[in-house]
LUMKOLKOL-539782 format. One line per 4 residues: number of its first residue (from 1); for each residue x, z, y of N, C-alpha, C. Coordinates in Angstrom, 1 decimal, padded with zeros to 4 digits. Atoms other than C-alpha are relative to their C-alpha. Layout:
<sites>
NUM> X/Z/Y/X/Z/Y/X/Z/Y  ... .
</sites>
This chain:
<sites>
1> -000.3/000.9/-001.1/-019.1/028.2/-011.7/-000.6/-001.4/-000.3  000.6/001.1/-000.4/-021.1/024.8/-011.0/000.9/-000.8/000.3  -000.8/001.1/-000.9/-019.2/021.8/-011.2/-000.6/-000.8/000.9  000.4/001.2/-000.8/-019.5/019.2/-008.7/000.7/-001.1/-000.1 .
5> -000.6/001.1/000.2/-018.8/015.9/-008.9/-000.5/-000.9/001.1  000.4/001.5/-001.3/-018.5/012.7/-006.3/001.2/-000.7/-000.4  -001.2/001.3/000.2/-016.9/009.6/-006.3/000.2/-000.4/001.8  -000.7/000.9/-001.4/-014.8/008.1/-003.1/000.6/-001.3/-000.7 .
9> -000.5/001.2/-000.1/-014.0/005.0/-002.6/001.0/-000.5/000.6  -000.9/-000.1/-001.1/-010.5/004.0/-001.3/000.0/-001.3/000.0  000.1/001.4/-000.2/-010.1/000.7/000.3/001.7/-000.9/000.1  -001.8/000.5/000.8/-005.9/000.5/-000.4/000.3/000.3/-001.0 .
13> -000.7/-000.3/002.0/-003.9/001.0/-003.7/-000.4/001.1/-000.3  -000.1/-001.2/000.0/-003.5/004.2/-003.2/-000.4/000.9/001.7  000.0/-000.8/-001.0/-004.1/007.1/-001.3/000.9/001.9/000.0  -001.2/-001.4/000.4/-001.8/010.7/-000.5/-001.2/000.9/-000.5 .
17> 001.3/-001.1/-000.1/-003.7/013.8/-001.9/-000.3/000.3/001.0  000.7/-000.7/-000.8/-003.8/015.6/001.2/-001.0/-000.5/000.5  001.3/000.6/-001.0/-005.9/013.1/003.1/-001.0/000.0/-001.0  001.2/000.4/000.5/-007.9/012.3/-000.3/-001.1/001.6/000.0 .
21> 000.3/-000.7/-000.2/-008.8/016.0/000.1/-001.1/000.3/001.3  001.2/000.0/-001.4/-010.2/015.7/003.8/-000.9/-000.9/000.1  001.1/001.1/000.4/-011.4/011.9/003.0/-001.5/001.0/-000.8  001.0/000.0/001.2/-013.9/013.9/000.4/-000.6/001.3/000.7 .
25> 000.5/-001.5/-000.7/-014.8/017.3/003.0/000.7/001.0/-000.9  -000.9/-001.1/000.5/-012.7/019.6/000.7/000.7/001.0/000.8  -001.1/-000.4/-000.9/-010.4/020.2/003.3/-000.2/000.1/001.1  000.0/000.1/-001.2/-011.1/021.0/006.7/001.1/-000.7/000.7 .
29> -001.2/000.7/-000.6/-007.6/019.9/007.8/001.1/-000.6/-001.5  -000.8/000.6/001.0/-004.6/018.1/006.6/000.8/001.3/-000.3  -001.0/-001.0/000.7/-002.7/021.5/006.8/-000.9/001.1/-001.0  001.0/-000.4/001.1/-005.6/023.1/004.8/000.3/-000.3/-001.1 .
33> -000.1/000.0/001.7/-005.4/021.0/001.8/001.7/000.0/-000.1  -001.5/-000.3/000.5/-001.6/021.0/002.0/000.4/001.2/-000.7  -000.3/-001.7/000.6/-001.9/025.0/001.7/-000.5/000.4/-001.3  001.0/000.1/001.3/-004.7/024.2/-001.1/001.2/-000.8/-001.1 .
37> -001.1/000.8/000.4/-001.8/021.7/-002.9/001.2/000.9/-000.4  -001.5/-001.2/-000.2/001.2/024.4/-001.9/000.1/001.0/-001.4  001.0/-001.2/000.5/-001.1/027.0/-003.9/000.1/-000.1/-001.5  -000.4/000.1/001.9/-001.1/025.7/-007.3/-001.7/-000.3/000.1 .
41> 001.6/-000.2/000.3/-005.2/025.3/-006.7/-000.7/-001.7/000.1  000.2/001.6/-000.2/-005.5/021.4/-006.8/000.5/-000.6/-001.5  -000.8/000.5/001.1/-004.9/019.6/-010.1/-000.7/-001.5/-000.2  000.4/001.5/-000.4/-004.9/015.6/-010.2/-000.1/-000.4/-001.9 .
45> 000.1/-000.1/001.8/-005.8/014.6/-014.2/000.1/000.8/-000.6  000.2/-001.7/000.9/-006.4/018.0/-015.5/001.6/000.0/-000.3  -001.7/-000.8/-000.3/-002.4/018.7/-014.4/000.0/000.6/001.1  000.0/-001.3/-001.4/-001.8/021.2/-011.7/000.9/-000.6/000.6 .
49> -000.8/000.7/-000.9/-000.3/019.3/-009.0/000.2/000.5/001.8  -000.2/-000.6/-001.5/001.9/020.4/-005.9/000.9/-000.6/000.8  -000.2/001.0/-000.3/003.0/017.3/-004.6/-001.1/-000.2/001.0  000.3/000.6/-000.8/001.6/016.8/-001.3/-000.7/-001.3/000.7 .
53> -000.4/001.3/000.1/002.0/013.4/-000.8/-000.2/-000.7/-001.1  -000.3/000.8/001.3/001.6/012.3/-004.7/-001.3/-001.3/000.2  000.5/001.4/000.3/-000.1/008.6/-004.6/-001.4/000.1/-000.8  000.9/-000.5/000.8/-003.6/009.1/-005.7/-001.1/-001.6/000.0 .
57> 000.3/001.6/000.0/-005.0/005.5/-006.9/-001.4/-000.2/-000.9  001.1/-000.2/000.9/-008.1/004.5/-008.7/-000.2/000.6/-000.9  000.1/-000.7/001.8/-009.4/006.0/-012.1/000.8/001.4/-000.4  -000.4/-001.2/000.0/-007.6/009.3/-010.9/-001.3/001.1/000.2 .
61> 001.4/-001.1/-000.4/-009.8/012.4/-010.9/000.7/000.8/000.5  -000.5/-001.2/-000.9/-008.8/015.4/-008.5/-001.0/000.9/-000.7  001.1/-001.2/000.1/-010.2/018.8/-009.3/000.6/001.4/001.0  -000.2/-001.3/-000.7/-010.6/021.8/-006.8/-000.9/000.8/-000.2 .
65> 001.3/-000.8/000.3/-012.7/024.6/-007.6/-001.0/000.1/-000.3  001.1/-000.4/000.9/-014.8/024.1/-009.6/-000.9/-002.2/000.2  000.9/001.1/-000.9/-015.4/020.4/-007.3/001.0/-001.2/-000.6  -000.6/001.2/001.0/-014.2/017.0/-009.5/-000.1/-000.8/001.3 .
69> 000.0/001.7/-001.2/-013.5/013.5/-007.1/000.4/-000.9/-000.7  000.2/000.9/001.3/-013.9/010.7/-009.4/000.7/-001.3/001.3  -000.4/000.8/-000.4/-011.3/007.9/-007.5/-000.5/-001.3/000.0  000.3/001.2/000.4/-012.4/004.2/-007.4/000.1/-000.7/001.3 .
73> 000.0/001.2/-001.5/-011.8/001.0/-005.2/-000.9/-000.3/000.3  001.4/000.4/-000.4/-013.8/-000.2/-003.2/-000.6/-001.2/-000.3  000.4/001.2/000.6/-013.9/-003.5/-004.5/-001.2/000.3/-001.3  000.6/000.0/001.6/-015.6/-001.7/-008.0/-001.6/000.8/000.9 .
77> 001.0/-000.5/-000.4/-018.3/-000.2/-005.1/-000.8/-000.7/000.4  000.5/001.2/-000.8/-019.2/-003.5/-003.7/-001.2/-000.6/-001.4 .
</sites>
């Protein structure tokens, strides 16, 4: 498996996983990555996370299959 890696940029504190999931194309929908979340198949700092909603803030990394999302503000993209 091929990892992938990208960085997003959020422009508040924080952001919920599900949207940072659709923010990044992961997710076709918000009830998509919710099911992806529900599943046990999302893990936020190399922890398996199924928290919906958990607060996902700069210097967090997401991983979904095999696909990394490397968090940062946008102020650190400017």
């Amino acid at each position: 498996m091929n990892e992938q890696s990208m960085t997003v940029a959020i422009r508040t504190d924080s952001i919920e996983l599900y949207k940072l999931l659709k923010l990044a194309d992961i997710a076709a929908s918000g009830g998509e990555a919710k099911y992806m979340i529900s599943e046990g198949m999302v893990s936020v700092n190399n922890e398996p996370e199924s928290r919906k909603r958990r607060k996902i803030v700069a210097r967090d990394t997401v991983e979904y299959d095999g696909r990394r999302i490397s968090v940062i503000s946008a102020a650190e993209r400017e």
